[in-house]
N, C-alpha and C positions, 0 to 999 in steps of 0.2 A: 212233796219235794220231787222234783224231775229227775228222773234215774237214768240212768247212762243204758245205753240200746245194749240186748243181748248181746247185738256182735261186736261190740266197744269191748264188753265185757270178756268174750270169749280170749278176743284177741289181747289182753292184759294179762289176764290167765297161763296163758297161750305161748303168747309170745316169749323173746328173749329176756329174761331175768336178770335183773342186776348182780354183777358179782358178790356171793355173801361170801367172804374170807372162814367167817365160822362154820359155815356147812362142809360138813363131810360128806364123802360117796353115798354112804346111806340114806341122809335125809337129801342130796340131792334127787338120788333114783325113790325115794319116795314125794315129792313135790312132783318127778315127772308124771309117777304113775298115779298119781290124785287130779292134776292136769286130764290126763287121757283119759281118766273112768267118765269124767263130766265132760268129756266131747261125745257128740250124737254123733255116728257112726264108727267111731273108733272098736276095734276088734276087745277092749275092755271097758268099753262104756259098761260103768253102774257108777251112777251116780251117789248113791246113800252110802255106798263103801267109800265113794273119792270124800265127798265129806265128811266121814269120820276119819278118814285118815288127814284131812287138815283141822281137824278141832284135834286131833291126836299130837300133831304136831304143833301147834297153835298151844297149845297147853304144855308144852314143852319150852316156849320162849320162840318159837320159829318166825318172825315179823312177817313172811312172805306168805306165810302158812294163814295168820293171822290180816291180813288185806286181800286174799283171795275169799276167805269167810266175808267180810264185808261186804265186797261186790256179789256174791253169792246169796246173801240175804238181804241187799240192798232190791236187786234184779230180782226175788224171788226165782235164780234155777237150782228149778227141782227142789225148792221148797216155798212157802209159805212166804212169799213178801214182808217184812220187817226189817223196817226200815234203823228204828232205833237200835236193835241185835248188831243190824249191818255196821253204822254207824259208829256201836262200842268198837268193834272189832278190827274198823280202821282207823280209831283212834289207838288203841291198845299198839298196834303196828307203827301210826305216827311216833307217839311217846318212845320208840322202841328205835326210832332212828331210820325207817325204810321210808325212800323217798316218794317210791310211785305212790305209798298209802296216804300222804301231806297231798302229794298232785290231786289224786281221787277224791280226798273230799272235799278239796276244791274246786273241784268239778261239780259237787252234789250242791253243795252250799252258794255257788254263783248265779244258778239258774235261781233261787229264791226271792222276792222281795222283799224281804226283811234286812234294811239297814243292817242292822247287828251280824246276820248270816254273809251278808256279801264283806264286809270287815273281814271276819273267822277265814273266806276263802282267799283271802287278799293274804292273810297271815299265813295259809298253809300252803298254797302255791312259793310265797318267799321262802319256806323252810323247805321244802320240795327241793327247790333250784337251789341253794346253799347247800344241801344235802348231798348232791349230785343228778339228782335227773335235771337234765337240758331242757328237755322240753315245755318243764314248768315256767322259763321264761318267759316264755310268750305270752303264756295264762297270765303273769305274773303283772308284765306291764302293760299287755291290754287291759287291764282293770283300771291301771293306771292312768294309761291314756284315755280312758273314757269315764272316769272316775267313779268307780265303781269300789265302793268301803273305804274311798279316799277321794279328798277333795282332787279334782281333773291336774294332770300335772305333766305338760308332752316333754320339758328338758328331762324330769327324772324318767317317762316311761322309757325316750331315748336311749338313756344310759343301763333299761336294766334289757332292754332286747341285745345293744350292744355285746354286751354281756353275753350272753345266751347265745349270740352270733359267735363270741367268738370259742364258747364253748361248740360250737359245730351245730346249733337247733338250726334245722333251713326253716322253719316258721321265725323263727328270731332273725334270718339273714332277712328274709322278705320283710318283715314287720320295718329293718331298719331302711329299708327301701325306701317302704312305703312313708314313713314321715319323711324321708329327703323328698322324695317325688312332691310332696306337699307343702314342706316350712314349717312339720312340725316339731316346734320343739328346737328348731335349727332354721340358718338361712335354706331357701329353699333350694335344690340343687339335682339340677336333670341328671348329669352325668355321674354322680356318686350314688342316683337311685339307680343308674343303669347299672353299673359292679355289683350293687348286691341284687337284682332283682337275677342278671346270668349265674351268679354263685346260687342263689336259688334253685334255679331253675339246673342247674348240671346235679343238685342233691335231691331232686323228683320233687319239689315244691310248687305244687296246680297256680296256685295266688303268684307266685313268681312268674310263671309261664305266661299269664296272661296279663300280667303286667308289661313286661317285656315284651310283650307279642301288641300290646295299647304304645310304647315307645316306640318303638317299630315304624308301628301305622302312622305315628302323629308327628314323627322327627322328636320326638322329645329326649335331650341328651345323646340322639342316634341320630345318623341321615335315614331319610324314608324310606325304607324297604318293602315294599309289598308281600315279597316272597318269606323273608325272614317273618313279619308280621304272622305270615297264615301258616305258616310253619309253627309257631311256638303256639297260636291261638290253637290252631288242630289239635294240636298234640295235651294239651288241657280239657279240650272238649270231647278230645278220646276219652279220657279214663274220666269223666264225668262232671267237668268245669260248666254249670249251663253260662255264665257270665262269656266265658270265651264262645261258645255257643251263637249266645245274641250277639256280640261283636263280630263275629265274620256272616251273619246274617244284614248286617247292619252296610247300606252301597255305600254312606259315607262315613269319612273320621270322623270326629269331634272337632280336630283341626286342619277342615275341610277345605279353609284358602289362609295356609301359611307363608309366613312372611320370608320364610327361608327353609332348605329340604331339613338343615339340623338347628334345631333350638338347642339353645346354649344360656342357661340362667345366668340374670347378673342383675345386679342391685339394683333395685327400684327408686328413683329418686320421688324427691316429694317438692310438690311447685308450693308455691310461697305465694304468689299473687297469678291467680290464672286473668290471662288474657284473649285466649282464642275461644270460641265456642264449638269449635272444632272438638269429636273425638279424636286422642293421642292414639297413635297406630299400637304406641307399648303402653303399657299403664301406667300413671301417674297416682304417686300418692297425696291428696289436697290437702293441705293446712289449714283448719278451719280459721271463717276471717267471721269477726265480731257481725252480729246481724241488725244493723240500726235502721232497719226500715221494715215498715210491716211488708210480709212476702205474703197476704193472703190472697189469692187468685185461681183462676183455673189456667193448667199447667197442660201444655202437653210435649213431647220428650221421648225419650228411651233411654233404656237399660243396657248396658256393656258388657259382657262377661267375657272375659280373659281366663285363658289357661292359666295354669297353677304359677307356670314363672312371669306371668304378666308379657309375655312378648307377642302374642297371639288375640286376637280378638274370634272368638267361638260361636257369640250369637248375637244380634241386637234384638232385643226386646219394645214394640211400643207400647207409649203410656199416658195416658192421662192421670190428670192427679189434682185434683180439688181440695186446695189447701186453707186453713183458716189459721190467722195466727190471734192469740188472744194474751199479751203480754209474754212469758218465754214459755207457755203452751201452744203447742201447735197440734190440731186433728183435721184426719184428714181420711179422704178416697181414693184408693190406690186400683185403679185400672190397668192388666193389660191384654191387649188387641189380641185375641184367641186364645186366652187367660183365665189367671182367678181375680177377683175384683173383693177387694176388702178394707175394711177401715180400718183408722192409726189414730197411736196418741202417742206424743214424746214431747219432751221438753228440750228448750233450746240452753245448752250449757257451754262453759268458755271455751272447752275444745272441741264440745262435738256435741249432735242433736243426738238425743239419746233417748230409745225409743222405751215403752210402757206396755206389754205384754201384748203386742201385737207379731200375729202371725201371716202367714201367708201358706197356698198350697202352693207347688209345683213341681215340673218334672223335667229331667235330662238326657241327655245323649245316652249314658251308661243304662238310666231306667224307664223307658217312654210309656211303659207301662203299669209302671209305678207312681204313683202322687206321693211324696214329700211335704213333710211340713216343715216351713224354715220360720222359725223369730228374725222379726227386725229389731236389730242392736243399737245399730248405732250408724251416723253419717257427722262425716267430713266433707262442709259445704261452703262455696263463694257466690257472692251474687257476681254478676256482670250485667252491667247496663248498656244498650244499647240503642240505636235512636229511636227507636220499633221494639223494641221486648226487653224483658228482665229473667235473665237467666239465675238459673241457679244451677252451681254445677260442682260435682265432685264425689266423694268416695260412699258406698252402700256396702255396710258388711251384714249380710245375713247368717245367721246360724242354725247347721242344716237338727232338729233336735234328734232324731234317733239315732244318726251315728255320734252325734257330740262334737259336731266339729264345724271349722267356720268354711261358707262358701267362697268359690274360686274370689280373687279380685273382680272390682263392679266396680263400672262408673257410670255415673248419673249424669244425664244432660237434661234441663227443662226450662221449658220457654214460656213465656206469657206475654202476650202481645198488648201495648200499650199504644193509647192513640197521644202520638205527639204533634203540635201544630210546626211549620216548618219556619224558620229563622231567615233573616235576610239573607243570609249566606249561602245556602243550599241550595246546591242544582237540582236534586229530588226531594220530591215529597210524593204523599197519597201513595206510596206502591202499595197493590195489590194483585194478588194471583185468586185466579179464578177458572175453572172449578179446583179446589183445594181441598182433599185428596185427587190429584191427577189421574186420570185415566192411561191418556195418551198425549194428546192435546193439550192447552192449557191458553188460557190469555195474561199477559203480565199489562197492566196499566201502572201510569206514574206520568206526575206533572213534573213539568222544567219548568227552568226558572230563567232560562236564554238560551238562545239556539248552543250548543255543545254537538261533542264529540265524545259517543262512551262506549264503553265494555260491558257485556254480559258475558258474565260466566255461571258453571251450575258445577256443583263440587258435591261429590262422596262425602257423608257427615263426618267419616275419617282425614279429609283434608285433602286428598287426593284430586284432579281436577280431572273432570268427566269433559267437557263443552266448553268452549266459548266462542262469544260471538264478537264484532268491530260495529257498531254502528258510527258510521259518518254523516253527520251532515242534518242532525236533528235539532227541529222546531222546537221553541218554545210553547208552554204549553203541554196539553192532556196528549200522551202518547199513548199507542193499545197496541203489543206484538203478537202475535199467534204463534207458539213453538209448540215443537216436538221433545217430548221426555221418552228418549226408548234405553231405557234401563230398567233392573229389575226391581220388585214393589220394596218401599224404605224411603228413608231420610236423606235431602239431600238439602243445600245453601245455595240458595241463589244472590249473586250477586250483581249490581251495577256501580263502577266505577268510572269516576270524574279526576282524574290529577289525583289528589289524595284522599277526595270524598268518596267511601265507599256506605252502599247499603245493602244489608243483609239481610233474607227474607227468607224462611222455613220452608220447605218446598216437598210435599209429602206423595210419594209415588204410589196406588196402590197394587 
């Protein structure tokens, strides 16, 4: 069993004592000076005397007397490790109504493996914090929230940090933050993470500080402050936050080209029939639409990730993806461009592709130097057909597994390109770009169908328009343009428009 650090210990010991109504002067002033014989360096350090004067008193009914022996033969100071001694003698103290001795051996019993044990610590943290210690809250619904001796559960861990918040734990004000900053357990919500991460953070909470100091940097529920940012990050990375540490080492945000200086959370809608192949600048949540056509092909595409209130776009991702579908199974190749590259299995169901123990590595802004494993859950998907490709487009939730929680909003965009012959009606056919992935240069061909008059434009895969061009005065017949792409390496749409005939063609910079 993993034992709490000598100085956890010391400082329990140590520290300020919860009020015992029953102690008198005497057994207080003997609890101090059992306290001071077991500090190393103190002018009465003897240790073999301070523990017999708490088995003196410990045998007397003393509870406080009796959860200092514990951590004492828990830690082995100044005697012999034993663990099971320790363990009597903080249960003796629990039964007995002292609250730090419920906190502590849920501390002993969380670090363990054992089903059954992380239960016991889940039970004595709750009586801890019923008891009166505060700070077993935290302990209490993080177990909760990560489900640990209880099935995962973020409304109730919500309501038991609340709790604990508003008994004054600052781990319990941050904790309630931290599920607003996220959605868990609630709508998600910038500015009600920001109130409790400052209440934090004014009660000497490090996790607070550096949250607040990541709102700051990113506008999230704040306007952008640079100064404020390295202020609060500083001042966590002083007293030894390494997270605030790597974020002010760090030259960019996370929310590097924000849409506005303060993000402001507000309800996600969800589209019902998607129409554009465009990414949405804020996220959308997709509907999944019945899948009546085999989608097996080779796919290529990107990945979306959105900050936590979906208003921000953080990173695009490229991707290849080789898909086979075999009745409502589908496996497949999941590539990406300076990546991990892994296979899938899931099954296609009425509201959503729902994936079969497939993993993925990868890494983020907060961890570059850490690899993550995330499960794919699940996807909310539409096809969209177009005269040139078959799109599949819409929502990826991955689930990151060691913190137990689900990844920011994702959206999926993937193409497959299909050779279609051209109708009597159409002023284009054959387009093709060539070399694709772009360099600099680029050639666009494509046949007419009578001399016309058209448009090229080249658009940000966010919808946004980068270029366009007028062509007047073109022949019938095989055209070939030579243009210039100077934008930076990504996804973009090229377009040529006729009246209301448009055609639309993946245009990849690298």
């Amino acid at each position: 069993m993993k034992r709490i650090t000598r100085k956890a210990v010391l400082l329990l010991l140590l520290g300020t004592a919860l009020s015992q109504a029953q102690e008198n002067p005497d057994v207080k002033k003997s609890l101090l000076t059992a306290r001071l014989q077991l500090t190393q360096g103190s002018k009465t350090y003897n240790p073999e005397q301070g523990i017999a004067s708490y088995k003196q008193l410990a045998n007397l009914g003393n509870a406080e007397a009796m959860n200092a022996l514990g951590l004492i033969y828990n830690n082995g100071i100044s005697v012999p490790v034993n663990e099971q001694e320790g363990i009597q003698w903080l249960e003796k103290a629990a039964e007995a109504g002292y609250a730090k001795a419920s906190y502590n051996l849920g501390l002993l019993l969380k670090e363990t493996t054992s089903p059954a044990d992380q239960t016991k610590a889940l039970i004595y943290f709750e009586k801890a914090a019923k008891t009166g210690y505060a700070k077993a809250y935290n302990s209490w619904g993080g177990m909760v929230m990560k489900g640990n001796g209880i099935p995962q559960n973020y409304p109730l861990a919500l309501s038991i940090f609340k709790e604990g918040a508003e008994k004054g734990d600052p781990a319990s004000i941050y904790s309630v933050g931290y599920m607003y900053y996220k959605g868990l357990g609630c709508a998600q919500d910038y500015s009600l993470a920001v109130q409790q991460f400052e209440l934090g953070s004014q009660k000497g909470n490090l996790s607070a500080m550096y949250m607040l100091g990541l709102c700051f940097r990113n506008g999230y529920g704040v306007a952008i402050d640079s100064e404020k940012a390295k202020f609060w990050l500083s001042k966590s990375a002083a007293r030894g936050l390494k997270k605030s540490e790597t974020e002010l080492a760090e030259p960019e945000a996370e929310n590097a080209n924000p849409h506005q200086t303060k993000t402001i959370s507000q309800a996600i809608p969800e589209v019902i029939n998607i129409t554009q192949t465009e990414a949405p600048e804020t996220f959308q949540k997709v509907k999944q639409a019945p899948i009546t056509t085999n989608i097996s092909g080779n796919y290529t595409g990107h990945l979306l990730r959105y900050d936590w209130s979906g208003q921000n776009i953080i990173s695009k991702t490229p991707l290849q993806i080789d898909l086979t579908q075999d009745g409502i199974k589908l496996t497949g190749i999941w590539k990406e461009q300076a990546g991990d590259s892994v296979s899938f299995n899931a099954q296609i169901q009425e509201n959503a592709i729902v994936f079969e123990d497939s993993k993925i590595d990868r890494t983020e802004h907060f961890y570059k130097d850490t690899v993550a494993a995330y499960q794919f859950k699940e996807a909310k998907l539409q096809l969209l057909q177009t005269d040139e490709s078959l799109f599949i487009i819409g929502n990826l939730n991955l689930y990151n597994i060691k913190e137990r929680e689900n990844e920011r909003p994702m959206y999926l965009i993937l193409d497959k390109k299909q050779e279609k012959t051209a109708t009597a009606n159409e002023m284009f056919s054959s387009v093709v770009i060539y070399p694709n992935p772009v360099v600099s240069d680029f050639n666009l061909s494509f046949d007419l169908a009578k001399d016309i008059d058209a448009t090229m434009s080249i658009y940000y895969i966010t919808g946004r328009e980068l270029y366009r061009e007028q062509w007047n005065g073109l022949r019938a017949g095989q055209q070939t343009k030579t243009l210039a792409l100077n934008a930076p390496p990504g996804y973009y749409l090229l377009r040529l428009t006729y009246g209301n005939e448009v055609k639309t063609t993946l245009l990849i910079k690298k």
